[in-house]
N, CA, C and O atoms as CSV, one atom per row, in Angstrom:
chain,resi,resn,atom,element,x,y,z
A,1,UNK,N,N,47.757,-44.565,3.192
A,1,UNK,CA,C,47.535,-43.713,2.041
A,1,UNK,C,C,46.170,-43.978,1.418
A,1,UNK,O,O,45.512,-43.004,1.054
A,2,UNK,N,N,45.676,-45.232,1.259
A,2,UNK,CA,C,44.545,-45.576,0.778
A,2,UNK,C,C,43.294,-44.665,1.633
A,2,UNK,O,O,42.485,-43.950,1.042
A,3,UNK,N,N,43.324,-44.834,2.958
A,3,UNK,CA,C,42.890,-44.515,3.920
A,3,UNK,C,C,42.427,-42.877,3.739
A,3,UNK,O,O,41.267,-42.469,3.672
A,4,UNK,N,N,43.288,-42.316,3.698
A,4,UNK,CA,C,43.441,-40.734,3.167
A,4,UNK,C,C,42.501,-40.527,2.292
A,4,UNK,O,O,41.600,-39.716,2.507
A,5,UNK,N,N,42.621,-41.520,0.745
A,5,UNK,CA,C,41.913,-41.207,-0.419
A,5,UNK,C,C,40.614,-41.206,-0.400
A,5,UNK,O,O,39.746,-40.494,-0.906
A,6,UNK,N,N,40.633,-42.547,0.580
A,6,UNK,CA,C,38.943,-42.684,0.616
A,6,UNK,C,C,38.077,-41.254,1.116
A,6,UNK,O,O,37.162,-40.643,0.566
A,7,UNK,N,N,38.861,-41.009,2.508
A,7,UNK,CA,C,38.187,-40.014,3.308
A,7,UNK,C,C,38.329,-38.523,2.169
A,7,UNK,O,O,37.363,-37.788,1.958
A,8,UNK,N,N,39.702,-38.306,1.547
A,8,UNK,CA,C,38.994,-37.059,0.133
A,8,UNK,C,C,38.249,-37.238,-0.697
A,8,UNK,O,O,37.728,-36.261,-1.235
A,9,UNK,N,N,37.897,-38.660,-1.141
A,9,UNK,CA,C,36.977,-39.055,-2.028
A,9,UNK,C,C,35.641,-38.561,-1.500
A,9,UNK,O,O,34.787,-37.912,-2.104
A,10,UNK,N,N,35.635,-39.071,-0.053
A,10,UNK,CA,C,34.000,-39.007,0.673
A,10,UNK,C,C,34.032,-37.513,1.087
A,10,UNK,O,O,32.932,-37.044,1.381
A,11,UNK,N,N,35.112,-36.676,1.163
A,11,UNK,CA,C,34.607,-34.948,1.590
A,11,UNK,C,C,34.265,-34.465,0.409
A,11,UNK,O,O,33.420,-33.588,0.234
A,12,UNK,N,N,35.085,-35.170,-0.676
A,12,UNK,CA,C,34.380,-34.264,-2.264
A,12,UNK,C,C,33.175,-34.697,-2.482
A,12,UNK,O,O,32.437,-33.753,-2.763
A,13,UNK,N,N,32.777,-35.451,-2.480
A,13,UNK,CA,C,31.744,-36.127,-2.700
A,13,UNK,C,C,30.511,-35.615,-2.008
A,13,UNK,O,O,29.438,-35.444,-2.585
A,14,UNK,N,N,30.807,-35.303,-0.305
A,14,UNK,CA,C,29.952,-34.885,0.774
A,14,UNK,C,C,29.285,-33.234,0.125
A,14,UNK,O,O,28.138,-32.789,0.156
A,15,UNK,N,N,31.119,-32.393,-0.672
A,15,UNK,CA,C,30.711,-31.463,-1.037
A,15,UNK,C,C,29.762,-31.119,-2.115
A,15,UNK,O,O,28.895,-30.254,-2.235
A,16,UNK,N,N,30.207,-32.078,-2.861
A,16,UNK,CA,C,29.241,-31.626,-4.049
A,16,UNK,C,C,28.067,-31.754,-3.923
A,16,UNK,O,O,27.423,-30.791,-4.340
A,17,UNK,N,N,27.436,-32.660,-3.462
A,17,UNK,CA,C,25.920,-32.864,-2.657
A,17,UNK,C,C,25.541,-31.948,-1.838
A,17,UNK,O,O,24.310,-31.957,-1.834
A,18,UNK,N,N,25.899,-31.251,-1.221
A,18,UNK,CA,C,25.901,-30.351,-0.397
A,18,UNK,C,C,26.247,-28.838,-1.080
A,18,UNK,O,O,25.912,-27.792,-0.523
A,19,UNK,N,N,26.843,-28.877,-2.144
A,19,UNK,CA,C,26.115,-27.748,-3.025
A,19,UNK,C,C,25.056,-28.035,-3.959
A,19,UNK,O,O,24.532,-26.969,-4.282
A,20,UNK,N,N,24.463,-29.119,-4.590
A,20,UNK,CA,C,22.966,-29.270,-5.037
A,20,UNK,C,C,22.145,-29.227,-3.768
A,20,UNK,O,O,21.077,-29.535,-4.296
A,21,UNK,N,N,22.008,-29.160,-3.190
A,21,UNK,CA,C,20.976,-28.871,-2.298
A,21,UNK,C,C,20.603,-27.855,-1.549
A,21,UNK,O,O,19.597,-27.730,-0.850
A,22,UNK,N,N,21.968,-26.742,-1.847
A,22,UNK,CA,C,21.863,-25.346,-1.696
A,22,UNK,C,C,21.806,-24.785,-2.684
A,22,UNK,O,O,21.310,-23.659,-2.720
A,23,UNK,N,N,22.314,-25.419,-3.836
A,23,UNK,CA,C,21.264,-24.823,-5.459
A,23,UNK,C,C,19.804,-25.074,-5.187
A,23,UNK,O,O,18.899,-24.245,-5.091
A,24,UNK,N,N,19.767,-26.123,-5.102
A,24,UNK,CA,C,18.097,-26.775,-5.082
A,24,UNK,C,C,17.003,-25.239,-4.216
A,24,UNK,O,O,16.042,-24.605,-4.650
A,25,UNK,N,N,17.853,-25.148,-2.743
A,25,UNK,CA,C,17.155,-24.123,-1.786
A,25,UNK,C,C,17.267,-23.077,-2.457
A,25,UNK,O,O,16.258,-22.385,-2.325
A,26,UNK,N,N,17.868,-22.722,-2.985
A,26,UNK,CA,C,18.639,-21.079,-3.375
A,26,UNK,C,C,17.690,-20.951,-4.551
A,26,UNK,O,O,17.140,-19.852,-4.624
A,27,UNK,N,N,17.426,-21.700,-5.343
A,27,UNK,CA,C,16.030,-22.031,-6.878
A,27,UNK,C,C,15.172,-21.942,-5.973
A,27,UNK,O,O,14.329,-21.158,-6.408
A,28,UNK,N,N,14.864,-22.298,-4.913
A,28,UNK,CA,C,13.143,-22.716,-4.966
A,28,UNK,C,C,12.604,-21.351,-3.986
A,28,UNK,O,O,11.586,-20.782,-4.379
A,29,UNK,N,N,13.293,-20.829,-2.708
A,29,UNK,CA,C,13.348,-20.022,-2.700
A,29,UNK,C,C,13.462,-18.442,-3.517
A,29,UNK,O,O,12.793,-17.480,-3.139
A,30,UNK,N,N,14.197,-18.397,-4.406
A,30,UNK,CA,C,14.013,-17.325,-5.360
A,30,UNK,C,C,12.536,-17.600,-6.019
A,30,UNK,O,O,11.554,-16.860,-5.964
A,31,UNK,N,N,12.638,-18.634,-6.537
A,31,UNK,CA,C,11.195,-18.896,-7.299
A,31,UNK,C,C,9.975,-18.576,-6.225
A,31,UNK,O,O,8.936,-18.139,-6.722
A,32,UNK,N,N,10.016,-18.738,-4.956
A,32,UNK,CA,C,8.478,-18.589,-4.448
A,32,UNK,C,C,8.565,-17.174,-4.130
A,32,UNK,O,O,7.570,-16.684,-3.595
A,33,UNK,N,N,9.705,-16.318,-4.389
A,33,UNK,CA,C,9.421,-14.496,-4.038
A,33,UNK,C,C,9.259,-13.957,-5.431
A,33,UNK,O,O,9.028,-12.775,-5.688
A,34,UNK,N,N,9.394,-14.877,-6.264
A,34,UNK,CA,C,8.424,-13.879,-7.790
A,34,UNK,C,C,6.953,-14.646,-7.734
A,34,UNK,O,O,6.108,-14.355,-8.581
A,35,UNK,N,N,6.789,-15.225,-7.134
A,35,UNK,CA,C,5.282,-15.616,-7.068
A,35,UNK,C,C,4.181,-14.442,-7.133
A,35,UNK,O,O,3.512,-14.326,-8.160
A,36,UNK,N,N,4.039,-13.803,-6.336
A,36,UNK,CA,C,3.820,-12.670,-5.972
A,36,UNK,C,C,3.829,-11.464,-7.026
A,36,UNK,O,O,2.885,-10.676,-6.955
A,37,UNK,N,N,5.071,-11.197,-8.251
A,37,UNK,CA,C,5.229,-10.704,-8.584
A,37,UNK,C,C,4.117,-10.577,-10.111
A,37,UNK,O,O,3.818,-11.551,-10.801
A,38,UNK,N,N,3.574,-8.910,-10.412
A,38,UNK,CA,C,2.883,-9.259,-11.640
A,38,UNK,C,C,3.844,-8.022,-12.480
A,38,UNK,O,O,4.787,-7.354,-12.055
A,39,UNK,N,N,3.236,-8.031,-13.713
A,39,UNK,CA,C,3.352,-7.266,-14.453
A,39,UNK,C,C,2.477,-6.413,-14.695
A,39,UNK,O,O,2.821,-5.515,-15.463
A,40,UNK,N,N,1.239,-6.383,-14.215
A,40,UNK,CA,C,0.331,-5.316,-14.524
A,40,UNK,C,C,-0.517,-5.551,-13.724
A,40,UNK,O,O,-0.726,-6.725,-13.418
A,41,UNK,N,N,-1.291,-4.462,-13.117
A,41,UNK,CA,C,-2.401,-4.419,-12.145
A,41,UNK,C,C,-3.919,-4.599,-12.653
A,41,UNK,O,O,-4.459,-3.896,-13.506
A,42,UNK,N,N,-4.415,-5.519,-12.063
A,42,UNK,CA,C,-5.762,-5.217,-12.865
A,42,UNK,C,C,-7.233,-4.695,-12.062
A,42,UNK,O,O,-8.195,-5.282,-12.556
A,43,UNK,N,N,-7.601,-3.806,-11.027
A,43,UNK,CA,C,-8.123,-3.546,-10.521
A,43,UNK,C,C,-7.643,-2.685,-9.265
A,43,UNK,O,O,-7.901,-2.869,-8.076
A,44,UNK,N,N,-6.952,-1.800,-9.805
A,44,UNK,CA,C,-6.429,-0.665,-8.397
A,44,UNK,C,C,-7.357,0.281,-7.852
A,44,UNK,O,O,-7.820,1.182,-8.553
A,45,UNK,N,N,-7.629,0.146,-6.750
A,45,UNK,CA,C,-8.485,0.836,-6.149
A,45,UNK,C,C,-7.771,2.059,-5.419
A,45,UNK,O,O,-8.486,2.908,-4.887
A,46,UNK,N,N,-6.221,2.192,-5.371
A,46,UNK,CA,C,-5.620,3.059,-4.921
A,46,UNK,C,C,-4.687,3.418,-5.102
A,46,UNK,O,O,-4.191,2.310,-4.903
A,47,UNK,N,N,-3.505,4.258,-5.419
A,47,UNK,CA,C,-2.566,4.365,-5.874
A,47,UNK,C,C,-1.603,5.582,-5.116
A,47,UNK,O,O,-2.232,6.631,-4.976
A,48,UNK,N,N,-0.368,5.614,-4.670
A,48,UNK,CA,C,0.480,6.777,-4.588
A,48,UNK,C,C,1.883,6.144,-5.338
A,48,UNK,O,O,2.590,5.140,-5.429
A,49,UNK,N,N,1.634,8.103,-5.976
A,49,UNK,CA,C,3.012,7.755,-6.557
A,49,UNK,C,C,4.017,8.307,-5.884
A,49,UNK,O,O,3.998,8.986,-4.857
A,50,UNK,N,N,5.261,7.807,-6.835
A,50,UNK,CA,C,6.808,7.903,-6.353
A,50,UNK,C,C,7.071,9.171,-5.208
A,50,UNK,O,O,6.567,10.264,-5.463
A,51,UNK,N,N,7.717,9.030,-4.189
A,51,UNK,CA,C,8.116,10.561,-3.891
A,51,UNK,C,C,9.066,11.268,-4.348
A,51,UNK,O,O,9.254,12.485,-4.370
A,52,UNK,N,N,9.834,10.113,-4.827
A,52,UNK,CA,C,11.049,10.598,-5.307
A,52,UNK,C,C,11.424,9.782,-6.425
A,52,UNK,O,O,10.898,8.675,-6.312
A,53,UNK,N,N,12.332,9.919,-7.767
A,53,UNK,CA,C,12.779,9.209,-8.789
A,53,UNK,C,C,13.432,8.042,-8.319
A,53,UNK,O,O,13.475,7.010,-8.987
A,54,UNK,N,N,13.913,8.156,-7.258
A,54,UNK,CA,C,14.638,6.668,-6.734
A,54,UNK,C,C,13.441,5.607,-6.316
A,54,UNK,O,O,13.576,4.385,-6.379
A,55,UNK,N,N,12.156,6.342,-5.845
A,55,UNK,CA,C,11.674,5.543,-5.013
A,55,UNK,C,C,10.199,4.744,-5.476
A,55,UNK,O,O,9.357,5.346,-6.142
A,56,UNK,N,N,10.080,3.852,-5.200
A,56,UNK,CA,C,8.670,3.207,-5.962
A,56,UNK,C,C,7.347,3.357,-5.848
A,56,UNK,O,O,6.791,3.965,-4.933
A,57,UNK,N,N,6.848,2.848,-6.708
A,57,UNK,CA,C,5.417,3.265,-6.430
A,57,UNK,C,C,4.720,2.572,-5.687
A,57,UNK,O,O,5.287,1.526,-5.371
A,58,UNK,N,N,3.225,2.770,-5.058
A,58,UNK,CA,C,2.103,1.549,-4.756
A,58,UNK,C,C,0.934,1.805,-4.830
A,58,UNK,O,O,0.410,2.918,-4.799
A,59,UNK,N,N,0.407,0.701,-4.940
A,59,UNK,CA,C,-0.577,0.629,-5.774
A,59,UNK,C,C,-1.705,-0.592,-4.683
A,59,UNK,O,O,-1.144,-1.625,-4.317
A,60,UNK,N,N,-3.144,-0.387,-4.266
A,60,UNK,CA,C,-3.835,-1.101,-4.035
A,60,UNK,C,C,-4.980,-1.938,-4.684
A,60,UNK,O,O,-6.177,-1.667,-4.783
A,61,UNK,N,N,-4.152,-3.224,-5.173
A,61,UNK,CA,C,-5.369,-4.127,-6.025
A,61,UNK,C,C,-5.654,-5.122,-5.505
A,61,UNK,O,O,-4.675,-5.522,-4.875
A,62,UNK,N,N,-6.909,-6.108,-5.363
A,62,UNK,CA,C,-7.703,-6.655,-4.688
A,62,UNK,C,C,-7.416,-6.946,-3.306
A,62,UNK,O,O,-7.183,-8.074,-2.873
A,63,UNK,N,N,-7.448,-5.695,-2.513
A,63,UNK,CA,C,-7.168,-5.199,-1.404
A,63,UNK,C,C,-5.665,-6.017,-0.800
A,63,UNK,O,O,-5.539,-6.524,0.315
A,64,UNK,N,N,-4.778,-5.970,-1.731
A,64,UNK,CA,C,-3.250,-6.633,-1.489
A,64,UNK,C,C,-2.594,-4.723,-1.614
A,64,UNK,O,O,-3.344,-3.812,-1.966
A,65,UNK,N,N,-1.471,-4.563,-1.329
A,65,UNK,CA,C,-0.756,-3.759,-1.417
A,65,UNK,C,C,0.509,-3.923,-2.499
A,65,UNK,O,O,1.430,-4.635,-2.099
A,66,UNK,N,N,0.612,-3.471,-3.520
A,66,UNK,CA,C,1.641,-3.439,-4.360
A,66,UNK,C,C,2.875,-2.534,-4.301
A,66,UNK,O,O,2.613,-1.389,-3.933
A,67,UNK,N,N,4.057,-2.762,-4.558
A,67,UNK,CA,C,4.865,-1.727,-4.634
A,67,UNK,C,C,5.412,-2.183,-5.966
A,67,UNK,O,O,5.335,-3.338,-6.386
A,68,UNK,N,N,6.174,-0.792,-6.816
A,68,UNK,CA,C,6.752,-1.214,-8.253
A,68,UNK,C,C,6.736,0.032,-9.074
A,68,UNK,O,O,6.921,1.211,-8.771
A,69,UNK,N,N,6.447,-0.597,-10.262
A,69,UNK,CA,C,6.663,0.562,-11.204
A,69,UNK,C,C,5.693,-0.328,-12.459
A,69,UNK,O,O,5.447,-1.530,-12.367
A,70,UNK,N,N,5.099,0.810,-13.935
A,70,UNK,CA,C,3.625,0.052,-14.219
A,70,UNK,C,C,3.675,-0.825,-14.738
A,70,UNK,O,O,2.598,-1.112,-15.261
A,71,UNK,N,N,5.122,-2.105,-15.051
A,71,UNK,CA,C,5.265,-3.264,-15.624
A,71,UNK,C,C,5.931,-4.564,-15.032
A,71,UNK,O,O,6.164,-5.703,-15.435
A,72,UNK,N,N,6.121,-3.841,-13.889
A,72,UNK,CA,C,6.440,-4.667,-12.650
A,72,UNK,C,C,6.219,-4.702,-11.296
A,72,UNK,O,O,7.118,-4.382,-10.520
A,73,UNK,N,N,5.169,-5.039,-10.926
A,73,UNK,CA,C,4.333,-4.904,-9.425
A,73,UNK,C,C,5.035,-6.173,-8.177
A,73,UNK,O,O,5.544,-7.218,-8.583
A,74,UNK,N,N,4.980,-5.986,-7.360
A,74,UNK,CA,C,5.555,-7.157,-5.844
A,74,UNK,C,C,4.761,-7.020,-5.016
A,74,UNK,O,O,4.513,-5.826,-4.846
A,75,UNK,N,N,4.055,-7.857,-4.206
A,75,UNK,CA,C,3.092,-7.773,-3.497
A,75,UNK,C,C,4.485,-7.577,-2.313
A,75,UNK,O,O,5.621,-8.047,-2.238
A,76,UNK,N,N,3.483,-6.415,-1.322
A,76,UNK,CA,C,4.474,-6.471,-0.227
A,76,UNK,C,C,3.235,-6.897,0.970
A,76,UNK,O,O,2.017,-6.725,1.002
A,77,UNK,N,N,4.388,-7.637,2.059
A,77,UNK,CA,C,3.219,-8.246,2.909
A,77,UNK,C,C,2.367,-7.159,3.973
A,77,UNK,O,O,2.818,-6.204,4.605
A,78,UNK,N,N,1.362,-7.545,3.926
A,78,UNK,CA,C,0.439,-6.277,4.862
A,78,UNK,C,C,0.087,-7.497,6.030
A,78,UNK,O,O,0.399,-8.621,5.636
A,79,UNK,N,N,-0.609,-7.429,7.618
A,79,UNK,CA,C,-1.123,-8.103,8.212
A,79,UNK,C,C,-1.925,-8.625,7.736
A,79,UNK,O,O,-2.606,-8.186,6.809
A,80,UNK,N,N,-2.099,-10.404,8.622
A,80,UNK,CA,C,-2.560,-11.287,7.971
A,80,UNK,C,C,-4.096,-10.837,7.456
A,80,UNK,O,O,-4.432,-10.823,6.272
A,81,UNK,N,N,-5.078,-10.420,8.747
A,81,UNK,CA,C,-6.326,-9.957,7.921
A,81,UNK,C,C,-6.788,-9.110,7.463
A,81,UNK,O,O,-7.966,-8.961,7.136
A,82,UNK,N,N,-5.593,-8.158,7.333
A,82,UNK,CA,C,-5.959,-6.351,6.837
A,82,UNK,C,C,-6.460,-6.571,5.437
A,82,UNK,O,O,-5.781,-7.307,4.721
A,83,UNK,N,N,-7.612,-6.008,4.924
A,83,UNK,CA,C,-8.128,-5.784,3.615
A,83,UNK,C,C,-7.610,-4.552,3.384
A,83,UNK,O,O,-8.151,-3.642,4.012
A,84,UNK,N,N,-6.351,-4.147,2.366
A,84,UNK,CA,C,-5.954,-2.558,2.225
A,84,UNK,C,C,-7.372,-1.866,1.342
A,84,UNK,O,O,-7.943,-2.443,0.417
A,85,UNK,N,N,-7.495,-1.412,1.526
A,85,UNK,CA,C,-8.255,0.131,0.571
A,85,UNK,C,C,-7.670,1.413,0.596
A,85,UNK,O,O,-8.240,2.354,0.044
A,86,UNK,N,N,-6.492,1.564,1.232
A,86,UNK,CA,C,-6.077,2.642,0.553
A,86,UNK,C,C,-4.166,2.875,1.008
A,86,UNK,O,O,-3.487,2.330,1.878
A,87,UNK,N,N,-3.853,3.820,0.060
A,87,UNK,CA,C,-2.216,3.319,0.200
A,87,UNK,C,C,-1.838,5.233,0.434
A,87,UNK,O,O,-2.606,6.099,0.016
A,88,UNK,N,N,-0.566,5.527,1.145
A,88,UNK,CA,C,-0.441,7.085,0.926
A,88,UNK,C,C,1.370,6.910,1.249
A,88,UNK,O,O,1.966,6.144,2.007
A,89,UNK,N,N,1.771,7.768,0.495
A,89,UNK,CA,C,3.504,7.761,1.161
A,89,UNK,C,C,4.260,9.079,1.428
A,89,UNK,O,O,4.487,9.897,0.536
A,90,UNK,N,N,4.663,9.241,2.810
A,90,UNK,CA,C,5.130,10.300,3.509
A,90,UNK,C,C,6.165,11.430,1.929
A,90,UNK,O,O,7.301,11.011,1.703
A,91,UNK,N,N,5.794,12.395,1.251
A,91,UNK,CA,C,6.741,12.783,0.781
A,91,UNK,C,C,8.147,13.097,0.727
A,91,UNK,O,O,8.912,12.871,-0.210
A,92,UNK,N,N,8.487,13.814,2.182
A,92,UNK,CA,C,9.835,14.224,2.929
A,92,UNK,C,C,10.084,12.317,3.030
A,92,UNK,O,O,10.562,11.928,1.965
A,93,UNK,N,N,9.918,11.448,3.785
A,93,UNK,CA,C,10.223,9.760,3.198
A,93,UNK,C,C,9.666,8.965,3.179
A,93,UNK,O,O,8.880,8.593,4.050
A,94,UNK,N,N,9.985,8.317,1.866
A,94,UNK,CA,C,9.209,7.714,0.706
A,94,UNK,C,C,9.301,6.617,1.698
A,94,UNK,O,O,8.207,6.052,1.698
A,95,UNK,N,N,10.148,6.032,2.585
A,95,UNK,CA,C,9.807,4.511,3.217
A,95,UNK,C,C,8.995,4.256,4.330
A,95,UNK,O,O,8.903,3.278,5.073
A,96,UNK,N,N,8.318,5.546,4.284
A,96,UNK,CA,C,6.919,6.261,5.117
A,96,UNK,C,C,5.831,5.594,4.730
A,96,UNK,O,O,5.202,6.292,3.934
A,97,UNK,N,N,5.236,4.404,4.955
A,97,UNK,CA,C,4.227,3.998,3.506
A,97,UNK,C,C,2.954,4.177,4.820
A,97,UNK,O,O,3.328,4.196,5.993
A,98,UNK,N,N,1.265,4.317,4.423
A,98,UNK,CA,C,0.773,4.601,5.354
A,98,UNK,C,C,-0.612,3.519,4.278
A,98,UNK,O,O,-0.723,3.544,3.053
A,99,UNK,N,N,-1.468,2.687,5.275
A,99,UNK,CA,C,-2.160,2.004,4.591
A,99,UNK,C,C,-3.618,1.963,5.567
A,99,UNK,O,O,-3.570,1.826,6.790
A,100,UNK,N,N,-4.935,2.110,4.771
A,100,UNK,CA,C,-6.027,2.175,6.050
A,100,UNK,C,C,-6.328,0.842,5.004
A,100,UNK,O,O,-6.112,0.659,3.806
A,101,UNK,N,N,-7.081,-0.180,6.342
A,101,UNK,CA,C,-7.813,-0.972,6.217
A,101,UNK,C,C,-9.429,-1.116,6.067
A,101,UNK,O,O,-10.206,-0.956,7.009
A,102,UNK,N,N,-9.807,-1.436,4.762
A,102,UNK,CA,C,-11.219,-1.366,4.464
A,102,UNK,C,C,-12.142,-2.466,5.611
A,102,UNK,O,O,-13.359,-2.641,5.540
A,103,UNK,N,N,-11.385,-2.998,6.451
A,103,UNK,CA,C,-12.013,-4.171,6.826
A,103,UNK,C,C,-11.873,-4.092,8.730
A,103,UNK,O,O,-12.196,-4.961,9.539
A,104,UNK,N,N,-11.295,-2.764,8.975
A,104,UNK,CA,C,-11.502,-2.749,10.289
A,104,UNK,C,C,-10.912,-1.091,10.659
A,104,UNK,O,O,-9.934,-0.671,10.040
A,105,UNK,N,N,-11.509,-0.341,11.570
A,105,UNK,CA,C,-11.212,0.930,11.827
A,105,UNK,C,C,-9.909,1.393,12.193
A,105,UNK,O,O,-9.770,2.170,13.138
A,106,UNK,N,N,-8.972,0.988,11.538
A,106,UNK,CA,C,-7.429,0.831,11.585
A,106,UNK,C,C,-6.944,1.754,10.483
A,106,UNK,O,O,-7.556,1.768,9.416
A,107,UNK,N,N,-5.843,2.555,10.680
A,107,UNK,CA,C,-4.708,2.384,10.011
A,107,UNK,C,C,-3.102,2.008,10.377
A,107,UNK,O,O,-2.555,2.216,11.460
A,108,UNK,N,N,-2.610,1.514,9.403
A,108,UNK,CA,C,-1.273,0.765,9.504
A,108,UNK,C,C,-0.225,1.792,8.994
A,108,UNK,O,O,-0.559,2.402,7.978
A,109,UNK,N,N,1.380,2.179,9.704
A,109,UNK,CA,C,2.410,2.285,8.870
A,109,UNK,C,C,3.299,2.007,9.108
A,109,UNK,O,O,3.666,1.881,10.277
A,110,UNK,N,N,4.130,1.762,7.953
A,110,UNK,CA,C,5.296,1.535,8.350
A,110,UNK,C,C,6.102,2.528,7.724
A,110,UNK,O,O,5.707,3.516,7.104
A,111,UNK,N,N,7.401,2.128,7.973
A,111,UNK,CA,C,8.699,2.809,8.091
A,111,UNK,C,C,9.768,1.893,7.761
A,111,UNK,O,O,10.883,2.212,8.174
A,112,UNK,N,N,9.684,1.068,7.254
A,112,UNK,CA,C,10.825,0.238,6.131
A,112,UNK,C,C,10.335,0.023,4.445
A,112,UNK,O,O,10.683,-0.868,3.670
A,113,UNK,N,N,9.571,0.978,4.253
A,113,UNK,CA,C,8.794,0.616,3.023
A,113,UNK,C,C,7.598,-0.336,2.604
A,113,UNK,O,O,7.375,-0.494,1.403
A,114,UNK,N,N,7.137,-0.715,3.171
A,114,UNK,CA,C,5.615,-1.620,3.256
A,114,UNK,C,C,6.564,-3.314,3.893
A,114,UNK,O,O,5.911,-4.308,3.574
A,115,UNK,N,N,7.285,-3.499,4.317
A,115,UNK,CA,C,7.961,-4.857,4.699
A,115,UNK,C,C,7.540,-5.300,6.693
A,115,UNK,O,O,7.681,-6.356,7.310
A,116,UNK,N,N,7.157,-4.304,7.015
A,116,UNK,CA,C,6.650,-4.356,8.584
A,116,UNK,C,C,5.927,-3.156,8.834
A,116,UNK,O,O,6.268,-2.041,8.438
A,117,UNK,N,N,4.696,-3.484,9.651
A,117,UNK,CA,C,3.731,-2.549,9.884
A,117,UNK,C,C,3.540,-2.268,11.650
A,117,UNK,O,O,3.815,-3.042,12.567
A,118,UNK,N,N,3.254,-1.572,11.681
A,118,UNK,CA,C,2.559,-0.663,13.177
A,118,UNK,C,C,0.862,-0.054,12.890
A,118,UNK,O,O,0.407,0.868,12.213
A,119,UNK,N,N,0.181,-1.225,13.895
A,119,UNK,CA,C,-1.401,-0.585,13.648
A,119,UNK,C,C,-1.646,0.788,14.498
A,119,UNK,O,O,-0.765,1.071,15.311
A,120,UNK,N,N,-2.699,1.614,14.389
A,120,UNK,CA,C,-2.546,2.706,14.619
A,120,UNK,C,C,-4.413,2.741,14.792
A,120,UNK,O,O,-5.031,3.435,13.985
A,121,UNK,N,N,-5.130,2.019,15.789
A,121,UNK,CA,C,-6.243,1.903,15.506
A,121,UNK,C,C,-7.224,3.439,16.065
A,121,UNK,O,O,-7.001,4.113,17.071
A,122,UNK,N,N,-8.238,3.630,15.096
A,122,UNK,CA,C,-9.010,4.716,15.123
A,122,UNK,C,C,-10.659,4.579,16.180
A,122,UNK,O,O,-10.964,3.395,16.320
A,123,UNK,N,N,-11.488,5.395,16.754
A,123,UNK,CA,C,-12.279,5.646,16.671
A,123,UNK,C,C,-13.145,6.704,16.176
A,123,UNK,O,O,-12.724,7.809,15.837
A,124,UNK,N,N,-14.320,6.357,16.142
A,124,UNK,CA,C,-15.371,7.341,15.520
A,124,UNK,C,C,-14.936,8.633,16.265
A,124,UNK,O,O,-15.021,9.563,15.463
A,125,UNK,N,N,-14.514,9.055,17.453
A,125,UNK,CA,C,-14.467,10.049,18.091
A,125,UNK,C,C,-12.748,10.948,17.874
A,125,UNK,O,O,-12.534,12.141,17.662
A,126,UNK,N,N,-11.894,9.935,18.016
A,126,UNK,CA,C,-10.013,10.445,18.095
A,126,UNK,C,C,-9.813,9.234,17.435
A,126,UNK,O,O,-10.610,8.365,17.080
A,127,UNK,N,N,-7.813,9.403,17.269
A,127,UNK,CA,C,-7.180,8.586,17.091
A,127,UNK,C,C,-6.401,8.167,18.374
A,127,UNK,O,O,-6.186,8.829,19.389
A,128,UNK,N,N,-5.977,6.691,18.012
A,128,UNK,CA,C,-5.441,6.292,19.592
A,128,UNK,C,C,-4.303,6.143,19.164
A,128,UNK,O,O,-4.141,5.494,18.131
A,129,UNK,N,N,-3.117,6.755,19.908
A,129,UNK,CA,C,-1.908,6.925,19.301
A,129,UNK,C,C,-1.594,5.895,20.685
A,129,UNK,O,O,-2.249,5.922,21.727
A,130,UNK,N,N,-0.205,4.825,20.344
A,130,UNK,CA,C,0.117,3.839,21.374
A,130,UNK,C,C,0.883,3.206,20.556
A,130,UNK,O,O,1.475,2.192,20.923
């Protein structure tokens, strides 16, 4: 019987430790995805709005890509060295997001809302569809 107690003593014990440390992850994680997050833009060089009342806006400031609304902005991730300069969103759907890069003869879109991209690179002459 002793035997027993110990080993529920040591699974409660195992448990509760084992939920602070999935509090601990579950905090620090939440905390590093508002990192990102502002409240106001301060240098937009580009902007499309909503297509629809459900759907958000974006906004291009220091060549990051924003999505939101005008008191709450989220950086959404673009490729690692794309400089955005400009943002556009499919009307018929809004999770159409379409982004040209100031920093190489590219444009990017995606189709989950700015969260994964497809490059779509240009020349001076056509576009190269692939």
């Amino acid at each position: 019987m002793k035997k027993l107690k110990g080993k529920v003593l040591t699974i409660i014990i195992m448990g509760l430790l084992m939920s602070a440390v999935y509090t601990s992850v579950v905090n620090a994680v939440g905390n590093s995805l508002l990192i990102n997050a502002k409240p106001a833009l301060e240098n937009v060089r580009d902007y499309a709005a909503p297509a629809s009342r459900d759907a958000v806006a974006y906004a291009v400031d220091g060549g990051l890509l924003f999505a939101g609304q005008s008191n709450h902005w989220v950086q959404r991730p673009t490729p690692s060295t794309v400089i955005v300069g400009a943002v556009t969103v499919d009307p018929e759907n809004p999770q159409q997001v379409y982004i040209g890069a100031a920093n190489e003869l590219a444009v990017y879109w995606s189709a989950d809302g700015g969260y994964s991209w497809r490059r779509v690179p240009l020349t001076d002459q056509y576009i190269l569809c692939g």
